[in-house]
C-alpha positions in Angstrom: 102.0 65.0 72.6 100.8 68.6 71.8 103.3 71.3 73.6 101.8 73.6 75.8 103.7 77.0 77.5 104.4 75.9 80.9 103.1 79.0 83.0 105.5 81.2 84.9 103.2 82.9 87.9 99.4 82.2 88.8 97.9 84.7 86.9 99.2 83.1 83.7 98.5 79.5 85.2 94.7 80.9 86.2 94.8 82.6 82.6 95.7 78.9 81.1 93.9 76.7 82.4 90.2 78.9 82.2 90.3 76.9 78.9 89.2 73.4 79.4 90.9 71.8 76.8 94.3 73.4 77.5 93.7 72.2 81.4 92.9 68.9 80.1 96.0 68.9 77.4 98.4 70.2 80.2 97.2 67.4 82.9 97.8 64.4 79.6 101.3 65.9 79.1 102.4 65.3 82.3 100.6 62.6 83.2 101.6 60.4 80.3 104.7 62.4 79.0 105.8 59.8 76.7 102.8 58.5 75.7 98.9 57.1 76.8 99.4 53.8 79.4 96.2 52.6 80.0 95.2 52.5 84.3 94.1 49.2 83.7 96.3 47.1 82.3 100.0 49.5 81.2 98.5 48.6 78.1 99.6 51.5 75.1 97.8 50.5 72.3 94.5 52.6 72.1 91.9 54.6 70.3 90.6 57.9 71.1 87.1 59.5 71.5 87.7 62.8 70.6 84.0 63.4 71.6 84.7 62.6 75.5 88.0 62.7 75.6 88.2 59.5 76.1 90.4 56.5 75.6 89.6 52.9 74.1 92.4 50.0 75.5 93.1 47.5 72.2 94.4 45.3 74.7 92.0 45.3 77.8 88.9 46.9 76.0 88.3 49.6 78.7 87.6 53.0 78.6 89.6 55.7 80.5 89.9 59.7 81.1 93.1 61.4 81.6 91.4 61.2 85.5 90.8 57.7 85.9 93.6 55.8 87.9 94.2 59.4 89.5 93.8 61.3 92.4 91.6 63.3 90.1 89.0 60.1 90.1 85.4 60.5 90.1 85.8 64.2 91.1 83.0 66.5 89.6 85.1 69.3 89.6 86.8 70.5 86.3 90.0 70.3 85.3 91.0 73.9 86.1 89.7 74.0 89.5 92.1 71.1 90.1 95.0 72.9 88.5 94.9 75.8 89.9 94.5 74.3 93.2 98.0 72.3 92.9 99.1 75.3 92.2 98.2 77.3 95.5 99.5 74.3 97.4 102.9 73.8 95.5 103.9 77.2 96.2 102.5 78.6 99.3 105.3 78.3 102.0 103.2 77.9 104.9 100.4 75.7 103.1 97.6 77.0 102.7 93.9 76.5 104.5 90.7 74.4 103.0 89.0 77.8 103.7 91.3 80.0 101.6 91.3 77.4 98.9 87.0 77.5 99.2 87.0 81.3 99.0 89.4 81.8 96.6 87.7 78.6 93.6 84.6 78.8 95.2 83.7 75.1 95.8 82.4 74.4 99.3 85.3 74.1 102.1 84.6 70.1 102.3 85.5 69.9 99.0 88.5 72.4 99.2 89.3 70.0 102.5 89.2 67.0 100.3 91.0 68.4 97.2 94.2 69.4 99.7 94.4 66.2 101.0 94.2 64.2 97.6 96.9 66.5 96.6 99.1 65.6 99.0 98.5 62.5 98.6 100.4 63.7 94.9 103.5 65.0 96.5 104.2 62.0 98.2 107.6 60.9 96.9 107.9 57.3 98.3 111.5 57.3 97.0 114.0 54.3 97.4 116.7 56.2 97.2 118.8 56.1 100.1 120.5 59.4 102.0 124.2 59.7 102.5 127.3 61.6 102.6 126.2 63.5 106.0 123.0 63.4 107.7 120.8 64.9 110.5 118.8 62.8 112.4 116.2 64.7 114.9 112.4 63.9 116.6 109.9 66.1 117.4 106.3 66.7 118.7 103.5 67.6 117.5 100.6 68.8 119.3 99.3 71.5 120.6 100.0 74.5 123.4 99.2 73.7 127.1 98.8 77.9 127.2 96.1 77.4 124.6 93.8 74.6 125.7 91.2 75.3 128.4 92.4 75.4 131.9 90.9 71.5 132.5 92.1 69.8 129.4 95.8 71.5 130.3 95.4 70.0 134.0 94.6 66.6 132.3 97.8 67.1 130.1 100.8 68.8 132.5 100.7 65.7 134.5 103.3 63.4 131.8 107.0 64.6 129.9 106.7 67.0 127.4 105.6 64.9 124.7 102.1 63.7 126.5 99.5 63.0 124.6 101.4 64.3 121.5 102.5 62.8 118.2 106.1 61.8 117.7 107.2 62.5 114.3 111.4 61.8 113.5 113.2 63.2 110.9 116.3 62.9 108.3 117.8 65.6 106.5 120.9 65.2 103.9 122.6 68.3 104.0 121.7 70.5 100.9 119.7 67.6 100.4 116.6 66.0 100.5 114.3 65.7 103.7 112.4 62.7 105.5 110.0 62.6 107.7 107.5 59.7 109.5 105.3 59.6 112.4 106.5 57.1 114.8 104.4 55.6 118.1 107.1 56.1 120.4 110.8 57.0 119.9 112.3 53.8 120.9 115.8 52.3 119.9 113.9 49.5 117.6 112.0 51.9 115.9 114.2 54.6 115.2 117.2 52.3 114.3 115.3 49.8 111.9 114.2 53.4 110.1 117.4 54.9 109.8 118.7 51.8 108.4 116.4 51.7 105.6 116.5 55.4 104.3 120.4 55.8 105.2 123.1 54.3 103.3 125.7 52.6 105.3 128.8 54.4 106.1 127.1 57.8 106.3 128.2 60.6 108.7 125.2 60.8 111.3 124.5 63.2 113.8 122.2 63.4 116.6 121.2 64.5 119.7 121.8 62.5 123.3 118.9 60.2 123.1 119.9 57.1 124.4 117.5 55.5 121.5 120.4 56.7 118.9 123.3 54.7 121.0 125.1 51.5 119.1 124.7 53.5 115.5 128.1 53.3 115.0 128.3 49.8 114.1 126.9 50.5 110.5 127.5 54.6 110.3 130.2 57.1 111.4 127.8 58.5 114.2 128.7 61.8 116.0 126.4 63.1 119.2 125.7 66.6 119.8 124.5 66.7 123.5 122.0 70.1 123.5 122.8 70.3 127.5 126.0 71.7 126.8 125.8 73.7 123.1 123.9 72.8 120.0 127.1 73.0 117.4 130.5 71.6 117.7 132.3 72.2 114.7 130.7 70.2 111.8 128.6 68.2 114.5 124.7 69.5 114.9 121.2 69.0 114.0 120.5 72.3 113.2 118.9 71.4 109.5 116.4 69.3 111.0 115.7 71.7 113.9 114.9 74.2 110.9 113.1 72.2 109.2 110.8 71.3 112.7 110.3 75.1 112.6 109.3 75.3 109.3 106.7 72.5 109.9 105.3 73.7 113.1 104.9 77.1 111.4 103.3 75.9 109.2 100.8 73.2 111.3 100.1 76.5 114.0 99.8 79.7 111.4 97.9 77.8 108.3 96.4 74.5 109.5 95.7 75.6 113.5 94.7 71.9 114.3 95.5 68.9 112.5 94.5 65.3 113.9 96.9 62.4 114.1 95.8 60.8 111.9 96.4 63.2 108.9 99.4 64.0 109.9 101.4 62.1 107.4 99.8 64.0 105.0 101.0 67.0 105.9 104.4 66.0 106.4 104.2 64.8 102.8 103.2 68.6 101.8 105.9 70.1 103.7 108.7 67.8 102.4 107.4 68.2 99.0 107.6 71.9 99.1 111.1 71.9 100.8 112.9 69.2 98.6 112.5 71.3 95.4 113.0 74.5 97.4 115.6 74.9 94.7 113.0 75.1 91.8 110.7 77.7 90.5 107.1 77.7 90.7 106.3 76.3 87.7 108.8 73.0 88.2 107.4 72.9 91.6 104.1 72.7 90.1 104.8 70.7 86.9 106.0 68.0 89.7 103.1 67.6 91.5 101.1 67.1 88.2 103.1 64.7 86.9 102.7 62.6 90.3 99.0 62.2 90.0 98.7 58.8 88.1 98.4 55.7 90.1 96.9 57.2 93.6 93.8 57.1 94.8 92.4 58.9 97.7 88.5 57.8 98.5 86.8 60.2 101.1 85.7 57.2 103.1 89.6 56.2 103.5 90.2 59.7 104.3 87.9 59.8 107.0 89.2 56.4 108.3 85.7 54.4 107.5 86.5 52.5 104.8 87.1 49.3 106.6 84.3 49.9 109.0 81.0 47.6 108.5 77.7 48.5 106.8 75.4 49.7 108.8 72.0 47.9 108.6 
């Protein structure tokens, strides 16, 4: 594969990928960094159109772009709008808006919305690998401020628990680690139990809060409780990591994205972890990362916007 300079800050990146080819280059690199597969059948025998920029499968007899089997898919928009979009996201702390992303490319802000969510639709790990040595386990809410919603929707809303009408999203954290997040229905002992034992290998410390829902974790994990009634650290015990990370997140939901529906949250838990499991990179490996995740998703606006599954109307 043809080597490229990797670019250091977004005016090179912006600079870079101006040039179609060396956008479209950078994307195959990454993509396929040891070599063509073809989205149709893994196949890696091929020919190549130089005219399109296009690939010919020997073994399937299909044709494919370095966007086809991509979040990239049947997008009209060229490669370096794409780029330097991944960019912006990749790299801005606190996320950044479909608006700022429309103002600052200009393509429309239903586009921009639609780019940001196929693109975190690329920073979604989906890892196996399992968390260990010692690990926080919190829950939160998401939702919005009873101060900031008209005076009748917060009447219909003060009436439950705290969490009313909110989303419950629970989280693990490895310490100096890697992060995990998932939006539950309800934080109930099943729930929260059957997910720790899949992302958590046995043995682990563990520490939580009080919540009854955490009780009989002992049997597989060396489980310590930090009840936040009394104090919120005991020595090594605490769940401070996660609480940051909460913070982070809500920051993030409140200052950037103002209002996000339930049903998109996942995506924008995706996002966040992304951003804060290479928290230890640079920019450009930050970036580089999310690039090289783009094969093999597929984002269609009619999923997006939940009517995929819906009948046709006659």
């Amino acid at each position: 594969m043809s080597s490229i300079t990797t670019p250091k800050t977004l005016l090179e990146a912006t600079r870079m990928f101006e040039k179609q080819d060396v956008a479209w280059q950078y994307a195959v690199n990454l993509r396929w960094p040891i070599g063509v597969t073809c989205p149709f059948c893994q196949g890696k025998a091929h020919s190549f159109l130089s005219t399109r920029k296009t690939w010919q499968c020997k073994t399937c007899n299909k044709q494919f772009s370095v966007k086809k089997g991509s979040i990239f898919e049947d997008s009209p928009l060229k490669l370096d709008i794409w780029l330097t979009a991944m960019w912006l996201i990749a790299n801005a702390k606190n996320g950044i808006s479909s608006y700022e992303i429309h103002r600052a490319l200009g393509i429309t802000q239903k586009s921009a919305w639609f780019v940001l969510h196929r693109i975190r639709l690329a920073m979604q790990n989906g890892s196996l690998e399992k968390l260990c040595d010692e690990v926080e386990v919190d829950e939160t809410y998401i939702g919005g401020k009873a101060r900031n919603m008209h005076k009748h929707i917060r009447e219909q809303k003060i009436t439950g628990t705290g969490g009313k009408d909110k989303t419950v999203v629970m989280g693990m954290l490895e310490r100096g680690g890697t992060v995990k997040t998932q939006v539950i229905a309800r934080p109930n002992k099943t729930t929260l139990q059957s997910i720790i034992a899949a992302a958590v290998l046995p043995g682990s410390r563990i520490y939580t809060d009080a919540l009854k829902s955490y009780s009989g974790l002992d049997s597989w994990f060396a489980h310590q409780v930090i009840d936040h009634a009394i104090s919120y650290v005991e020595d090594n015990v605490h769940t401070n990591g996660m609480e940051n990370y909460w913070s982070l997140l809500k920051r993030t939901i409140r200052g950037t994205y103002v209002s996000v529906e339930p049903f998109h949250l996942h995506r924008y838990l995706d996002e966040q972890s992304f951003r804060f499991n290479e928290r230890k990179g640079t920019d450009s490996t930050r970036f580089n990362l999310a690039v090289s995740q783009i094969g093999g998703k597929r984002l269609t606006y009619k999923k997006l916007t939940g009517k995929e599954c819906l009948p046709a109307a006659f």
